[in-house]
C-alpha positions in Angstrom: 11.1 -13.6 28.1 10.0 -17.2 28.3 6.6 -18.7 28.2 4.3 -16.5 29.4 0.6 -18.4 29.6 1.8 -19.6 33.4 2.6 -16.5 34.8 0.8 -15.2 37.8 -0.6 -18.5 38.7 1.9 -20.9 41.4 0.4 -24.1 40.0 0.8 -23.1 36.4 4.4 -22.5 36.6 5.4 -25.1 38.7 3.1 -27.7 36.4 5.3 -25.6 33.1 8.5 -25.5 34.8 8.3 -29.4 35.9 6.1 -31.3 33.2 4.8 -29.3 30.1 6.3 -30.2 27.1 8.2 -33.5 28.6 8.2 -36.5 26.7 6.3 -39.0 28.2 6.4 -42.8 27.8 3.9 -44.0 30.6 0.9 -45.4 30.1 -0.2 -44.5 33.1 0.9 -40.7 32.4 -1.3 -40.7 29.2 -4.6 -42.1 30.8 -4.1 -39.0 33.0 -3.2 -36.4 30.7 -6.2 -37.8 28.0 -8.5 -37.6 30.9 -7.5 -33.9 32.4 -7.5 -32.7 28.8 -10.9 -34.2 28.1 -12.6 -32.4 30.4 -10.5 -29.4 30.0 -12.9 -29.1 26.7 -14.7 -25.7 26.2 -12.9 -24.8 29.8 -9.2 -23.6 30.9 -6.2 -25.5 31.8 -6.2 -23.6 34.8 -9.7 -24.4 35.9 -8.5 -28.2 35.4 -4.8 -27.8 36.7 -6.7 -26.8 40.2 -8.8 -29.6 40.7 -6.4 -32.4 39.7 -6.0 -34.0 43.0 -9.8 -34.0 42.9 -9.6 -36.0 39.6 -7.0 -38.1 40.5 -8.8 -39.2 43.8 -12.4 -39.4 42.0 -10.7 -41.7 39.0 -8.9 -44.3 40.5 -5.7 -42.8 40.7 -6.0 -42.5 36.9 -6.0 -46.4 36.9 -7.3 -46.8 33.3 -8.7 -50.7 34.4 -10.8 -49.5 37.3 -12.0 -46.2 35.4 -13.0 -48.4 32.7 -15.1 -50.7 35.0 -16.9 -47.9 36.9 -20.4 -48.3 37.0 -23.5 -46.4 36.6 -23.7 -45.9 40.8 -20.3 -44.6 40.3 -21.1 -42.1 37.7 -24.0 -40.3 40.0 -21.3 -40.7 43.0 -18.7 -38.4 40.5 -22.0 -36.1 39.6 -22.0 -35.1 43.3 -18.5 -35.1 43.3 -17.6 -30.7 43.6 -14.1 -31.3 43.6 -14.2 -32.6 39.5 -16.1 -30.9 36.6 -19.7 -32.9 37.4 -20.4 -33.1 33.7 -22.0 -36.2 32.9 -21.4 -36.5 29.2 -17.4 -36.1 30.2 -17.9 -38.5 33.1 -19.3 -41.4 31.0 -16.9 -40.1 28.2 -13.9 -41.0 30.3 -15.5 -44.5 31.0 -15.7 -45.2 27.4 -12.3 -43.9 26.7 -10.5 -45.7 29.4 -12.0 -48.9 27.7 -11.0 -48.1 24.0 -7.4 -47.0 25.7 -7.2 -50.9 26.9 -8.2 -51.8 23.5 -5.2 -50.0 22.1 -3.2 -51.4 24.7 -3.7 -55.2 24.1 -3.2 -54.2 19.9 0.2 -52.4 20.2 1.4 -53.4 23.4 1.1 -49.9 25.3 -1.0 -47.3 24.3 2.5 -45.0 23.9 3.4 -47.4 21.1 0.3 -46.0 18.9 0.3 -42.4 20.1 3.9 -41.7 19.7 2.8 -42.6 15.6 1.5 -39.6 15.1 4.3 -37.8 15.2 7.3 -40.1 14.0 8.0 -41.2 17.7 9.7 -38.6 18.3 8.8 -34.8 19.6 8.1 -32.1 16.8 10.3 -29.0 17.8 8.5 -26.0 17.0 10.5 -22.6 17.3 8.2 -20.5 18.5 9.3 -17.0 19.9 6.0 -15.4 20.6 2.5 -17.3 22.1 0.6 -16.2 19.0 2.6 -18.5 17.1 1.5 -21.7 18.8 -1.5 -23.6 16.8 -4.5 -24.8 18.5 -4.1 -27.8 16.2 -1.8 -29.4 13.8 -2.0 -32.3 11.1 -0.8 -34.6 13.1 -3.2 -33.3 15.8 -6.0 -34.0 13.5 -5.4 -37.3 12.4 -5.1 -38.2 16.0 -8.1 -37.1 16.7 -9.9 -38.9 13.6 -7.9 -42.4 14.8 -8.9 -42.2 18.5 -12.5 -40.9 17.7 -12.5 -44.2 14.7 -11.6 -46.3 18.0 -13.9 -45.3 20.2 -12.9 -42.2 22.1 -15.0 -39.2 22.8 -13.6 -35.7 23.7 -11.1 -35.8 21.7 -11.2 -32.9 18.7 -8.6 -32.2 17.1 -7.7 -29.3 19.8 -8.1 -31.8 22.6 -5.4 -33.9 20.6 -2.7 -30.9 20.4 -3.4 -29.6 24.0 -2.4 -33.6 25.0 0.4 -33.4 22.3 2.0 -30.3 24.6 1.4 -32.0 27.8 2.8 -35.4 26.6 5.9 -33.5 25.1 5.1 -34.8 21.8 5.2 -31.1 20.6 7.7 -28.4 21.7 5.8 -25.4 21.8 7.8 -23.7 24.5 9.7 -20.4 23.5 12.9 -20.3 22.0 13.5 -18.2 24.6 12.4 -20.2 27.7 14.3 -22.3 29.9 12.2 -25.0 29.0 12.7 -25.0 25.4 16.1 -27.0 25.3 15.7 -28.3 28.5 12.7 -30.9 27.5 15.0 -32.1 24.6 17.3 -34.0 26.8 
């Protein structure tokens, strides 16, 4: 038996089966992943997996220039916005990160060139063969979360920072067992 936290849901397998876990190296890949799992805070992936088309169409295509250049009449436009989490503290949040992401950016070149840091550029395999073995945070999860919040970021606790760590693939924490597991070492 594989990973199990998908099952019964289409959207979570298919988002398991096709991303989850896959090293990523796009910039424009982690604006989107640091802004789903920002607001995923205190809420489920689930609850955020469903709405991403919302998000992506509210925020610019998860362009990190024009999120970081929305204005205050954009904010109360995203507050009305039902298709998105209308919280406004993770609204403005994601403003202020997509400017400190651009700030990272112009210092290393591409924001994958810091984050990738945190865990020796390249992914920590974990061998997992049960769900109650995976952490909801790590080391390296808390010191990314000390760097980004020293830079600027908001939303990003250490738990944040290891839920973005699985989606970005800079963590294995799929079963030994699943499909998945040897798969997203390639």
């Amino acid at each position: 038996m594989g990973c199990t936290w998908p099952l019964g849901d289409l959207q979570m397998m298919q988002y398991h089966d096709t991303e989850w876990g896959t090293p990523i190296h796009d910039d424009k890949k982690h604006f989107e992943f640091i802004l789903l799992d920002s607001f995923q805070a205190g809420l489920s992936w689930k609850t955020i997996l469903h709405r991403r088309a919302h998000f992506k169409k509210a925020f610019a295509n998860f362009d990190v220039k024009k999120v970081a250049n929305f204005t205050d009449e954009k904010v109360l436009e995203l507050m009305q916005n039902e298709g998105i989490i209308r919280n406004k503290l993770k609204i403005t949040g994601t403003i202020k990160n997509a400017k400190a992401f651009i700030q990272i950016q112009k210092e290393f070149g591409s924001f994958d060139a810091f984050i990738w840091q945190f865990v020796g550029n390249k992914p920590i395999l974990n061998k997992h063969t049960s769900s109650s073995q995976i952490p909801a945070n790590s080391k390296e999860s808390d010191l990314m979360s000390i760097a980004l919040k020293k830079r600027g970021f908001t939303f990003v606790g250490t738990t944040i920072c290891y839920a973005y760590m699985q989606a970005a693939g800079m963590v294995n924490d799929h079963l030994v067992t699943c499909n998945r597991y040897k798969e997203v070492q390639k």
